[in-house]
C-alpha positions as a Markdown table, in Angstrom:
| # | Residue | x | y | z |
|---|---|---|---|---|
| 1 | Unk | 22.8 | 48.5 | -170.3 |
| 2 | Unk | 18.9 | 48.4 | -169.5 |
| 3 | Unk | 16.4 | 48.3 | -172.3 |
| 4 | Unk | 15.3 | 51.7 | -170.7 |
| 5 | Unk | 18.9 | 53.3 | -170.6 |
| 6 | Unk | 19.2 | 52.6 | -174.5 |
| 7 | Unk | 15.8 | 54.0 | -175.3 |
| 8 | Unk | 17.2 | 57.3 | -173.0 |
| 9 | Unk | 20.1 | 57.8 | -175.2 |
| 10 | Unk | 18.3 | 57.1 | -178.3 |
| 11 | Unk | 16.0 | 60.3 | -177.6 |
| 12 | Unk | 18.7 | 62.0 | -176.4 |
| 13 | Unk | 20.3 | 61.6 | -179.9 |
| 14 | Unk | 17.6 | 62.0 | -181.9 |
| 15 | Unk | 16.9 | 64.9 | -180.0 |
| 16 | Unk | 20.6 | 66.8 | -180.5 |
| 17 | Unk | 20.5 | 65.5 | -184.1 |
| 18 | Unk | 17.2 | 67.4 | -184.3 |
| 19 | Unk | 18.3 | 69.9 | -183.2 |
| 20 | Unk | 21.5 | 70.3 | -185.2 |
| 21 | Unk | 19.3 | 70.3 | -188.1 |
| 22 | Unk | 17.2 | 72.8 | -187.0 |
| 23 | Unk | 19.7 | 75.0 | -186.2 |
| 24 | Unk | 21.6 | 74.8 | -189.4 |
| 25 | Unk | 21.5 | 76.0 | -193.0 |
| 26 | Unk | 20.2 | 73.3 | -194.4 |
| 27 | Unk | 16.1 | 73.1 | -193.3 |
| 28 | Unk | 16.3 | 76.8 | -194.5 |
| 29 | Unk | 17.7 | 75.8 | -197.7 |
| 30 | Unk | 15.3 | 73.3 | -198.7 |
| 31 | Unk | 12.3 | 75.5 | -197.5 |
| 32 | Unk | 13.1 | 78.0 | -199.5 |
| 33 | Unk | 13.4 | 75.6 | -202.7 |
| 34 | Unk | 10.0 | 74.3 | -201.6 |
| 35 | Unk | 8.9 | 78.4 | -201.8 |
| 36 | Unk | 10.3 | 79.0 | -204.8 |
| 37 | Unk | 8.6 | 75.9 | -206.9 |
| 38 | Unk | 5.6 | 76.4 | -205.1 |
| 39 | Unk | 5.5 | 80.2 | -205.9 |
| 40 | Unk | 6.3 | 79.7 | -209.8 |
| 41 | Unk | 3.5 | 77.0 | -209.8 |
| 42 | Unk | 1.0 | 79.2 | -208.8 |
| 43 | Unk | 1.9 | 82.6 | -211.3 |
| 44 | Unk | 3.3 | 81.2 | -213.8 |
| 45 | Unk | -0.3 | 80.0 | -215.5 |
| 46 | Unk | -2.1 | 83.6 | -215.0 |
| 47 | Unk | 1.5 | 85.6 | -216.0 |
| 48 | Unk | 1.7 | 83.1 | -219.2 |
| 49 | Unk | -2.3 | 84.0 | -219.8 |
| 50 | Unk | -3.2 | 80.1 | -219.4 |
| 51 | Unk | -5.9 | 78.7 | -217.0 |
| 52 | Unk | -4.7 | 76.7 | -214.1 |
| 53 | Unk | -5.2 | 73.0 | -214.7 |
| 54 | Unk | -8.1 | 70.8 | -212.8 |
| 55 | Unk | -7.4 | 69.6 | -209.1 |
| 56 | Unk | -6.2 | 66.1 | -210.1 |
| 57 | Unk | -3.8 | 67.9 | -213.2 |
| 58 | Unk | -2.1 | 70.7 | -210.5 |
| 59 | Unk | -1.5 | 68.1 | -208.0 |
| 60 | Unk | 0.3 | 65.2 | -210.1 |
| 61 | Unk | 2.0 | 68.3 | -211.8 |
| 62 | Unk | 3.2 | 69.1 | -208.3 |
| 63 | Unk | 3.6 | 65.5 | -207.5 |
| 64 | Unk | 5.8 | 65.1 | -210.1 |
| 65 | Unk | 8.7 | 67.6 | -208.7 |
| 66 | Unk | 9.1 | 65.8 | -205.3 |
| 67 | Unk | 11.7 | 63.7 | -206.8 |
| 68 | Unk | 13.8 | 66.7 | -206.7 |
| 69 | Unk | 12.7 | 67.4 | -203.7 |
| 70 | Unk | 13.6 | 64.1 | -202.3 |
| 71 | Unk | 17.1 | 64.2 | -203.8 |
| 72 | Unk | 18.2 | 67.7 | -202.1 |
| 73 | Unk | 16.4 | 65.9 | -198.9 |
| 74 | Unk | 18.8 | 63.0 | -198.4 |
| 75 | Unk | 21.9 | 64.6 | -199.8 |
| 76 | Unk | 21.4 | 67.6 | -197.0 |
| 77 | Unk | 20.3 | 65.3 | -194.2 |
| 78 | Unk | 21.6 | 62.0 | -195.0 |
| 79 | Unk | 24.8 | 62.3 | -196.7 |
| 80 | Unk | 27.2 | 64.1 | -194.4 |
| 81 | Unk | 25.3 | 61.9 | -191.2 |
| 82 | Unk | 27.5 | 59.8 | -190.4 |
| 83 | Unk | 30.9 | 60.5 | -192.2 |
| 84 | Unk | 31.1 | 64.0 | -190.4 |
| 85 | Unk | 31.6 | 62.7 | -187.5 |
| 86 | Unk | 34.8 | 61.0 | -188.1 |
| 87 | Unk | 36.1 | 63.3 | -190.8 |
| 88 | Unk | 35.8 | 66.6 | -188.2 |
| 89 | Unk | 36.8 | 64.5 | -185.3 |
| 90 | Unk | 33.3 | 64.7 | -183.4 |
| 91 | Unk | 33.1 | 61.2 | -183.5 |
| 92 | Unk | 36.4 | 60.8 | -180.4 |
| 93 | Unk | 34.1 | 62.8 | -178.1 |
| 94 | Unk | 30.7 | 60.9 | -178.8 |
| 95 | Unk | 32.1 | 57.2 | -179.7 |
| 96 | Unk | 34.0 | 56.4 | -176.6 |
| 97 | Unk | 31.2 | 56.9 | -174.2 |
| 98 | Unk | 29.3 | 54.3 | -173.0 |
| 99 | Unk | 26.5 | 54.5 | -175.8 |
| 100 | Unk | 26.2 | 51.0 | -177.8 |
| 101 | Unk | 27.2 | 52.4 | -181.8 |
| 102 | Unk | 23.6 | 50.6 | -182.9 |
| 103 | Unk | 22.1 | 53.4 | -180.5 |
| 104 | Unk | 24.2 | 56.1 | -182.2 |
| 105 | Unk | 23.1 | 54.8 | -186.3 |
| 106 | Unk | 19.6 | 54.3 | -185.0 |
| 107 | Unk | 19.3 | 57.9 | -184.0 |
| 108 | Unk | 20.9 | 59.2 | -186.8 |
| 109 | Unk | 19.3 | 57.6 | -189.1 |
| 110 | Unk | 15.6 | 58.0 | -187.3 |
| 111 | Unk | 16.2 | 61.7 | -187.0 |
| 112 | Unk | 16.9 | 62.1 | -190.7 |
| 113 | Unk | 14.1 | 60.3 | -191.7 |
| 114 | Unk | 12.0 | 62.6 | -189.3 |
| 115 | Unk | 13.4 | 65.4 | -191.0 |
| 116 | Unk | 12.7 | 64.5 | -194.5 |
| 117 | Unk | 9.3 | 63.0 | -193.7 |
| 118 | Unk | 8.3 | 66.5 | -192.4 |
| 119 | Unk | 10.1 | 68.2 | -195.1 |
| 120 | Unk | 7.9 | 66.2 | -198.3 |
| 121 | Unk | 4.8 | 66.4 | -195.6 |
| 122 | Unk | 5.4 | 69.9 | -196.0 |
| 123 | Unk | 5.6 | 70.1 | -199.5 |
| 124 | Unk | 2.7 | 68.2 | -200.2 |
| 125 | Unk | 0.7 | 70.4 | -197.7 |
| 126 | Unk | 1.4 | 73.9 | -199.8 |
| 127 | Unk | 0.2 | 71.6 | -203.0 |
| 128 | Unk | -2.7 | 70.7 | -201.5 |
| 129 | Unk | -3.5 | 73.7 | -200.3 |
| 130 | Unk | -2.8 | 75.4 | -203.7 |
| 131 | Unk | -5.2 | 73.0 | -205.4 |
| 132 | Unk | -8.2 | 73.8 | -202.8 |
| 133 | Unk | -7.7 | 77.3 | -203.2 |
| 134 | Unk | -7.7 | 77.3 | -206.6 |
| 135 | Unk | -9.9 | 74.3 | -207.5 |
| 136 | Unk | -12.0 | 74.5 | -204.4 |
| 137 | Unk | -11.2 | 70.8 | -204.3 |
| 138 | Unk | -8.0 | 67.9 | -204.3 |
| 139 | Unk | -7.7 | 64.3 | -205.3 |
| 140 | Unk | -7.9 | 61.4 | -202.1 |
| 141 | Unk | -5.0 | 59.8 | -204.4 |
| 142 | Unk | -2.4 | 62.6 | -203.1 |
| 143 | Unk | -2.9 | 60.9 | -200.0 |
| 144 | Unk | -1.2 | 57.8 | -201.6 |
| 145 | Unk | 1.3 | 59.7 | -203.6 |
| 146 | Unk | 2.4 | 61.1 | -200.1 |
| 147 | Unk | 2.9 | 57.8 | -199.0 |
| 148 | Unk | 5.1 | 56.7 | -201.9 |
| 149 | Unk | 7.0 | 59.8 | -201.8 |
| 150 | Unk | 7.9 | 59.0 | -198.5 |
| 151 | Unk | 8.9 | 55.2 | -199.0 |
| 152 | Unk | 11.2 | 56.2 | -201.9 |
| 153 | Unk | 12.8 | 58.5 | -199.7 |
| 154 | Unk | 13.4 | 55.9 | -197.1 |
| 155 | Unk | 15.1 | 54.2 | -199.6 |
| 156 | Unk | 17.4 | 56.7 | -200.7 |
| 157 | Unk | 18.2 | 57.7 | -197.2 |
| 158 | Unk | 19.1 | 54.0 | -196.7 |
| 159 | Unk | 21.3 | 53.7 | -199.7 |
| 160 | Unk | 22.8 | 57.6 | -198.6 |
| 161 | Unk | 23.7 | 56.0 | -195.3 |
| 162 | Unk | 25.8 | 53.1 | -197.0 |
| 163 | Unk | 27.8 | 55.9 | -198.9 |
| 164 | Unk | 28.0 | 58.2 | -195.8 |
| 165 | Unk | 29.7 | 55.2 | -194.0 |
| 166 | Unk | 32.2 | 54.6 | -196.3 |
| 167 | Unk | 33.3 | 57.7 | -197.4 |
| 168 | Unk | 36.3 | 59.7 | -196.0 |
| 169 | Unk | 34.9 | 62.9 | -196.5 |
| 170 | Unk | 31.5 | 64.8 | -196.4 |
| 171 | Unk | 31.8 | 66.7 | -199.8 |
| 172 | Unk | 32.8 | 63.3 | -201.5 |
| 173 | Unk | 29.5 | 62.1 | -199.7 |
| 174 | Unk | 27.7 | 65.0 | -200.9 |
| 175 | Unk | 28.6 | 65.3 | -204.1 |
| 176 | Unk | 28.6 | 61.2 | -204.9 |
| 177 | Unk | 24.8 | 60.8 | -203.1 |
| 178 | Unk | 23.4 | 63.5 | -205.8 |
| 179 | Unk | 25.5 | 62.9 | -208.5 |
| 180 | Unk | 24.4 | 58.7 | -208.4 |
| 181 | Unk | 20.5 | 60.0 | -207.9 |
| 182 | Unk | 20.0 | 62.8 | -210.4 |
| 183 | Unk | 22.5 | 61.8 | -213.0 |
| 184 | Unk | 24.3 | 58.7 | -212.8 |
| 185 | Unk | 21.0 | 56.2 | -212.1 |
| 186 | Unk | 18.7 | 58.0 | -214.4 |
| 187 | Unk | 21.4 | 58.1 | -217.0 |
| 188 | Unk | 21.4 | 54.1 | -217.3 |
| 189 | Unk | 17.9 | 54.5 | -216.8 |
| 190 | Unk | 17.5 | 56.0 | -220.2 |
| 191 | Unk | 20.2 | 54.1 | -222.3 |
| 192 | Unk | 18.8 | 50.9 | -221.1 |
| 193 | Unk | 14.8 | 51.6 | -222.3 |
| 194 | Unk | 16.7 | 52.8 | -225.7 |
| 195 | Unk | 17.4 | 49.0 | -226.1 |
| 196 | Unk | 14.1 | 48.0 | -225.0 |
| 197 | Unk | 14.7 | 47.1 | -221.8 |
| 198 | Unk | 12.5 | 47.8 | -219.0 |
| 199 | Unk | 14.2 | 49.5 | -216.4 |
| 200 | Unk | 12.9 | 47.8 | -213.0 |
| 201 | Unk | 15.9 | 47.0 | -211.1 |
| 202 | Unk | 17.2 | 50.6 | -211.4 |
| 203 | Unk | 15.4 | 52.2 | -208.0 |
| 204 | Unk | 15.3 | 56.3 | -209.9 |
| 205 | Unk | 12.5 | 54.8 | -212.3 |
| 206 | Unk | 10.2 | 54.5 | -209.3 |
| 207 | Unk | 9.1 | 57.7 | -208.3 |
| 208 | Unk | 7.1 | 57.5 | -211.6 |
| 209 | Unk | 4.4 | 56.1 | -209.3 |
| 210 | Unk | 4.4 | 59.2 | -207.6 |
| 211 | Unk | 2.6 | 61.2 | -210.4 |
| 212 | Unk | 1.1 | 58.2 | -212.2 |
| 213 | Unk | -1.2 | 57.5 | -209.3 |
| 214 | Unk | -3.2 | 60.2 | -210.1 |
| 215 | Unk | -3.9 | 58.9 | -213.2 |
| 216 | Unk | -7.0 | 56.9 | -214.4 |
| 217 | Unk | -5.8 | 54.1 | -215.6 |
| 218 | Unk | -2.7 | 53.8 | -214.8 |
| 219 | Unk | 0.0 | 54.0 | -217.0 |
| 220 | Unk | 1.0 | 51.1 | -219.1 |
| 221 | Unk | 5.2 | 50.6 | -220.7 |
| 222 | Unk | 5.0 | 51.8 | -224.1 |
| 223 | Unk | 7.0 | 51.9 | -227.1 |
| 224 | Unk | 7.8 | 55.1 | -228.5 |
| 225 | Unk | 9.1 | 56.0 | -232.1 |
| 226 | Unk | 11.7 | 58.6 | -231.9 |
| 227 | Unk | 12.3 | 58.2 | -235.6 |
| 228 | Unk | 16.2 | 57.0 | -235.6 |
| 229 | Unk | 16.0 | 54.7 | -232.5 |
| 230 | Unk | 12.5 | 53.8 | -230.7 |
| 231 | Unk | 12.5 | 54.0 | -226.7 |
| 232 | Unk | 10.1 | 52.5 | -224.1 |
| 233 | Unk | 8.4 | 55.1 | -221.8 |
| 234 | Unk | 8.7 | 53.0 | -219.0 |
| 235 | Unk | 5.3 | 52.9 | -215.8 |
| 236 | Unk | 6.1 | 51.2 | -213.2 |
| 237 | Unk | 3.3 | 49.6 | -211.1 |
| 238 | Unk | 2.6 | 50.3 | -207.8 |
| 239 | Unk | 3.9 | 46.7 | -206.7 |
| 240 | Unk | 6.6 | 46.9 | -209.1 |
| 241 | Unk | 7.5 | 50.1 | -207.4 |
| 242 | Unk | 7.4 | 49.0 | -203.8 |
| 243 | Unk | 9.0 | 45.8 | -204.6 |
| 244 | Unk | 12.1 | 47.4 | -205.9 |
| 245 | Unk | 12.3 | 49.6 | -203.4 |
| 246 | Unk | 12.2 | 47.0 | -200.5 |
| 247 | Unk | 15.2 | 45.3 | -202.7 |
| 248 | Unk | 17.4 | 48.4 | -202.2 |
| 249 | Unk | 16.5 | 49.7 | -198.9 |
| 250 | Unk | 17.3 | 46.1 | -197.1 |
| 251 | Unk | 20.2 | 45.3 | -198.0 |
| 252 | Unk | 22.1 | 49.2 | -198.0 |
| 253 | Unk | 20.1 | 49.5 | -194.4 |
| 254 | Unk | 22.0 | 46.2 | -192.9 |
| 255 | Unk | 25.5 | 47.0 | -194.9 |
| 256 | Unk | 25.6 | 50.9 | -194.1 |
| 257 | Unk | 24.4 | 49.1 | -190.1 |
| 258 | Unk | 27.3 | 46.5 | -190.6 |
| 259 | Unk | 30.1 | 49.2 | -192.1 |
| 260 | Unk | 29.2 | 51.9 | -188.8 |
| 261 | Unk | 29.9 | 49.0 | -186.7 |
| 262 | Unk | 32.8 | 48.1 | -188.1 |
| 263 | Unk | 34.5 | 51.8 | -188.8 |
| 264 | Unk | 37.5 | 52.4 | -186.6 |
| 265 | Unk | 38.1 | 55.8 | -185.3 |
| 266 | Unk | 41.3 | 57.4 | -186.9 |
């Protein structure tokens, strides 16, 4: 196969896989949970008689929910990618064709980062927007917290393609790619700063950056007394942040790669 054959069938599947998304439920969904955050951010303050905070305040504040964001973003797009195929039977039609299986999990896993790159993109546009219109003014940092936002998202996606290529089914993909980011990691997050350890090698206590970047100077670790037990409040930095995320999204990248190749039609 020719170097420009492969790059053909690349865009031809990044292009269907576009265009499935598009066409489905899903980009819908997520819009309208972007609408609904974005809405309540910008009446709750007058409805709850409170000034709206300054430009660099409404942004992190905003900032600060993309985790979610990012969550619902890879579970919708990421964890039914690959698994779907093979559990609805898609994958005897595509598989057998003369398409190299690297060219199929490159384009599947380039059109779901295209999707969730324009979905946060999106996200941070209406906060930015919110903040000129009602500040008159925004932050050049959300510029780097858009940035971050979209590395850690990479790195979900990575680690929601290892799951999608081992499960059997998409719900058990579904369901296990938002139940390990929302509870399960954040969880041992939390018990482990209980003991006073720093939580670094756990990759959900790096979107802190996200927000903290706004802030002047940045966050430090800190102890906190919760009067039976103390806790650390734990700020990654930047490098921390990045570093940890390059240490996840690797490895699951070249095993979910390695576990596609290997998968046998059944």
């Amino acid at each position: 196969m020719s170097a420009a054959s492969g790059q053909k069938q690349l865009a031809t599947i990044i292009k269907y896989e576009m265009l499935k998304f598009l066409r489905g439920k899903k980009f819908f969904i997520i819009l309208a949970i972007i609408g609904i955050i974005s809405i309540a951010m910008a009446i709750i303050p007058p409805i709850a008689g409170n000034p709206y905070p300054n430009a660099k305040e409404f942004i992190e504040f905003f900032a600060n929910f993309v985790n979610i964001i990012i969550i619902i973003v890879v579970t919708l797009f990421g964890a039914d990618a690959i698994v779907y195929d093979f559990e609805k039977g898609t994958a005897f039609v595509l598989y057998p064709n003369p398409v190299r299986r690297r060219t199929i999990f490159a384009g599947k896993f380039i059109s779901s980062l295209i999707m969730s790159v324009a979905i946060i993109v999106i996200y941070y546009m209406i906060g930015i927007a919110l903040d000129v219109a009602i500040n008159g003014t925004v932050p050049f940092e959300v510029f780097y917290s858009l940035l971050l936002a979209i590395a850690y998202m990479a790195t979900l996606m990575s680690i929601t393609f290892l799951i999608s290529t081992t499960m059997r089914s998409t719900l058990s993909a579904s369901v296990l790619v938002f139940a390990l980011f929302f509870l399960v990691f954040p969880m041992m997050g939390s018990m482990i700063t209980i003991v006073g350890i720093e939580p670094w090698f756990i990759i959900t206590s790096m979107p802190m950056v996200i927000g903290d970047i706004f802030t002047t100077p940045f966050p430090q670790t800190i102890e906190q007394d919760m009067g039976a037990f103390k806790m650390l409040v734990y700020h990654p930095s930047v490098r921390m942040a990045l570093a940890t995320m390059v240490a996840y999204t690797v490895p699951a990248f070249a095993l979910a790669y390695r576990q596609f190749i290997k998968k046998e039609l059944q």
